[in-house]
Residue frames as qw, qx, qy, qz and C-alpha x, y, z in Angstrom:
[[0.057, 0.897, 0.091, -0.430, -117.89, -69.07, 31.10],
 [0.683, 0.598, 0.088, 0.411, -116.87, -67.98, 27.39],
 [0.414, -0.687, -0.107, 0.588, -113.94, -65.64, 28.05],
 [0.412, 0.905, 0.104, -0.020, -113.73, -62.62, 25.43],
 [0.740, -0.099, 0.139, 0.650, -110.77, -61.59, 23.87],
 [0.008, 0.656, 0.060, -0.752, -109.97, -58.08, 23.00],
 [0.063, -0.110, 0.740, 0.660, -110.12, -58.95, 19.25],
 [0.183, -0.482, -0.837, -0.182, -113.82, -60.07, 19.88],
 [0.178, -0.350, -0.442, 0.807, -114.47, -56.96, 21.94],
 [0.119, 0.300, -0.248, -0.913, -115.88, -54.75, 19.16],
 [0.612, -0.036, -0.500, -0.612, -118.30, -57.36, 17.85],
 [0.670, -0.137, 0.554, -0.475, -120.47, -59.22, 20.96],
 [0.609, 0.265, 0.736, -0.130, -121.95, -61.55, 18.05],
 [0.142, 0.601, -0.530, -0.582, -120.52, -61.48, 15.33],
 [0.851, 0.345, 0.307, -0.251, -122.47, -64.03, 12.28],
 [0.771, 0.111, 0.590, 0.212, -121.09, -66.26, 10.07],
 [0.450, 0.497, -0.144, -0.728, -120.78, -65.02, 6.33],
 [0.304, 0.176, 0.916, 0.191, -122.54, -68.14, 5.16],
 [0.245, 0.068, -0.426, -0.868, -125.21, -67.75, 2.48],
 [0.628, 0.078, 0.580, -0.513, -129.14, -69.18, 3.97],
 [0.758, 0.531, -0.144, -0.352, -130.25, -69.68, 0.25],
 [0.698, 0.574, -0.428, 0.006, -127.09, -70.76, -1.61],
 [0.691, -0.697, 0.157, 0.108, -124.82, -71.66, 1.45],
 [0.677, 0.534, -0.117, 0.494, -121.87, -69.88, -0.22],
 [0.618, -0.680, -0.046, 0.392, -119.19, -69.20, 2.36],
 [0.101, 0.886, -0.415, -0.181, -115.80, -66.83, 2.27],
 [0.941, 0.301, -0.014, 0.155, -113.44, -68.14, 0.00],
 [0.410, -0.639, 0.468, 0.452, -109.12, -67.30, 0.67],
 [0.521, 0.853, 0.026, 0.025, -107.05, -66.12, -2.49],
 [0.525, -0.372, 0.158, 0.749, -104.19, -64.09, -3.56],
 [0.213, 0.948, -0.003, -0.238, -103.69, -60.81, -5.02],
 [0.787, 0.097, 0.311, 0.523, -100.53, -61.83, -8.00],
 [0.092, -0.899, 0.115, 0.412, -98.71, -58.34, -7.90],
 [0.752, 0.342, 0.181, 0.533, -96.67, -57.82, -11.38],
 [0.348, -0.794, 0.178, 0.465, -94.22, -55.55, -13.11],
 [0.303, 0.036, 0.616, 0.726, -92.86, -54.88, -16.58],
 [0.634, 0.482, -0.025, -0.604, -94.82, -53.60, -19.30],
 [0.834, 0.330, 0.439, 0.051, -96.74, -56.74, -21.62],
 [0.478, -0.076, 0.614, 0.623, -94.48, -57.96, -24.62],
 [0.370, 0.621, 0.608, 0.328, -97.29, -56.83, -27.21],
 [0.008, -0.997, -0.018, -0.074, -96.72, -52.90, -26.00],
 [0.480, 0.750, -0.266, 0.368, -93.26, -53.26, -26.90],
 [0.548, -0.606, 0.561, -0.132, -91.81, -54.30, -22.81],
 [0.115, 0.355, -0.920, 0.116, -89.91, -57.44, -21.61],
 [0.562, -0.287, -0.572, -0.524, -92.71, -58.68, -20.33],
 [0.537, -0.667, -0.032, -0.515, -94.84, -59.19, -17.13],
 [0.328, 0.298, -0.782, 0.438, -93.48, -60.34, -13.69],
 [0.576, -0.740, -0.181, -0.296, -95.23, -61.42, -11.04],
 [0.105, 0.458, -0.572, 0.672, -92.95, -60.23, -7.80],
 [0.081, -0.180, 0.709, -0.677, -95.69, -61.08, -4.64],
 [0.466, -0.245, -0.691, -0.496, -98.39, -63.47, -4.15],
 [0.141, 0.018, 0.615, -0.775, -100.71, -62.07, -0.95],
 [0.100, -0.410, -0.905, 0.057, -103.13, -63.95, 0.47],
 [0.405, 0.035, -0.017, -0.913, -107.04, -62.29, 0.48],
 [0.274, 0.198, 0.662, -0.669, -110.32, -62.85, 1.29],
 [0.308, -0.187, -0.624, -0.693, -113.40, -63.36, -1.34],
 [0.204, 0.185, 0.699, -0.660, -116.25, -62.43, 0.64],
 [0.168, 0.518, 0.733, 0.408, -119.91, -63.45, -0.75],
 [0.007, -0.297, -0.357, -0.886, -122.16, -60.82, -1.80],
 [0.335, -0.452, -0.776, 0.286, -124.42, -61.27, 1.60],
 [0.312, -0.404, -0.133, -0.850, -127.73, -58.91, 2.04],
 [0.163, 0.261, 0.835, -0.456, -129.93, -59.12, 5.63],
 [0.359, -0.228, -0.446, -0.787, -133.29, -59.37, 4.01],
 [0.466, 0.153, 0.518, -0.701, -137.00, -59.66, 5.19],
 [0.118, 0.049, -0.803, -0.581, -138.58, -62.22, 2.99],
 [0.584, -0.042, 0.381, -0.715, -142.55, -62.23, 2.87],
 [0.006, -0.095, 0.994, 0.057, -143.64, -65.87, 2.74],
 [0.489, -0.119, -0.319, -0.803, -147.39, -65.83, 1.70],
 [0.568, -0.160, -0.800, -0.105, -147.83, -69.62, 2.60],
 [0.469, -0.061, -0.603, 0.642, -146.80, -68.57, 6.29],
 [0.223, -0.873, -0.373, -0.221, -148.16, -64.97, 6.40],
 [0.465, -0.870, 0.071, 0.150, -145.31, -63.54, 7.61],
 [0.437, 0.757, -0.455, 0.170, -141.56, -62.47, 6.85],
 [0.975, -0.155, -0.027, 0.155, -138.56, -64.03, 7.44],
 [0.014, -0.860, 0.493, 0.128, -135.15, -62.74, 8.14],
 [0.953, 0.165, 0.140, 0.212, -132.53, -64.18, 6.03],
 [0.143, -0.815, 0.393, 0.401, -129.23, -63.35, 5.38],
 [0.785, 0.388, 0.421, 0.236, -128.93, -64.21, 1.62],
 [0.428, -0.182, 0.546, 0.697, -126.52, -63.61, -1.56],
 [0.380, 0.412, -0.212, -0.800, -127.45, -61.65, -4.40],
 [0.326, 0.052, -0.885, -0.328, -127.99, -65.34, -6.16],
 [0.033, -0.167, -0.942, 0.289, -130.02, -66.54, -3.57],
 [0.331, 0.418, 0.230, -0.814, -132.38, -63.43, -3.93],
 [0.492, 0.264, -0.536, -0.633, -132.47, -64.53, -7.77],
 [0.200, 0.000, -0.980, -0.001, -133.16, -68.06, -6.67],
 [0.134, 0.327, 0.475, -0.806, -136.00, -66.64, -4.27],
 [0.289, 0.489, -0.088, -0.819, -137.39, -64.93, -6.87],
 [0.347, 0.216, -0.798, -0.442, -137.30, -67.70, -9.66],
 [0.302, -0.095, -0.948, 0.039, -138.40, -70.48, -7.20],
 [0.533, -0.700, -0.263, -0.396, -140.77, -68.77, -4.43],
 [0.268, -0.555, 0.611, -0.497, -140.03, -67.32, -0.90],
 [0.857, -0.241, 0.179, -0.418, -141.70, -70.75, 0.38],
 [0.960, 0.257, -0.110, 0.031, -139.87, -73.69, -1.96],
 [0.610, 0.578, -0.422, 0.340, -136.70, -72.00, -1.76],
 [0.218, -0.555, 0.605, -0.527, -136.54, -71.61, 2.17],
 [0.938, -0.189, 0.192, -0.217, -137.86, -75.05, 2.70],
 [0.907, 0.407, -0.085, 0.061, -135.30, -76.60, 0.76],
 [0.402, 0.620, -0.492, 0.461, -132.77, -74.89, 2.07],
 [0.652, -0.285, -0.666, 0.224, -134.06, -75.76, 5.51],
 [0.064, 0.302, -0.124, 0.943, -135.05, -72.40, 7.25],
 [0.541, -0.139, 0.200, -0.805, -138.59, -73.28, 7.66],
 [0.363, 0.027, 0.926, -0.101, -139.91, -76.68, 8.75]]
């Protein structure tokens, strides 16, 4: 038996944020907080004072893709790129390749 935690309470089944198409995933940062005014407007120039960690989440859309070969849609959860990839290559090539449909 899985045993919930109250952190996990709010989301039963919670998904990945992997890209189907592109399999771009969340990337970890930092937000580089400054201070001064820049030497060219006449300051001392910039400081940075606090480097906080952050999140880069991909651009991730649940779509319905209609696959002609198949006759039917497909739920994906793709990236704006992946849509352009889609779109460039065919619903069919690009989900085979990526290994969605057999």
């Amino acid at each position: 038996m899985v045993r919930r935690t109250a952190r996990f309470a709010a989301f039963p089944h919670v998904m990945s944020k992997v890209c189907s198409i592109t399999g771009s995933r969340v990337t970890r940062g930092s937000v580089i907080h400054r201070r001064g005014m820049a030497k060219k407007k006449g300051g001392v120039g910039r400081h940075v004072t606090k480097n906080v960690p952050r999140v880069f989440s991909p651009n991730l859309h649940q779509h319905r893709v209609w696959v002609p070969e198949l006759k039917k849609f497909v739920r994906i959860r793709v990236t704006a790129r992946g849509l352009k990839t889609i779109n460039k290559n065919g619903a069919y090539s690009a989900l085979k390749k990526a290994g969605i449909i057999a």
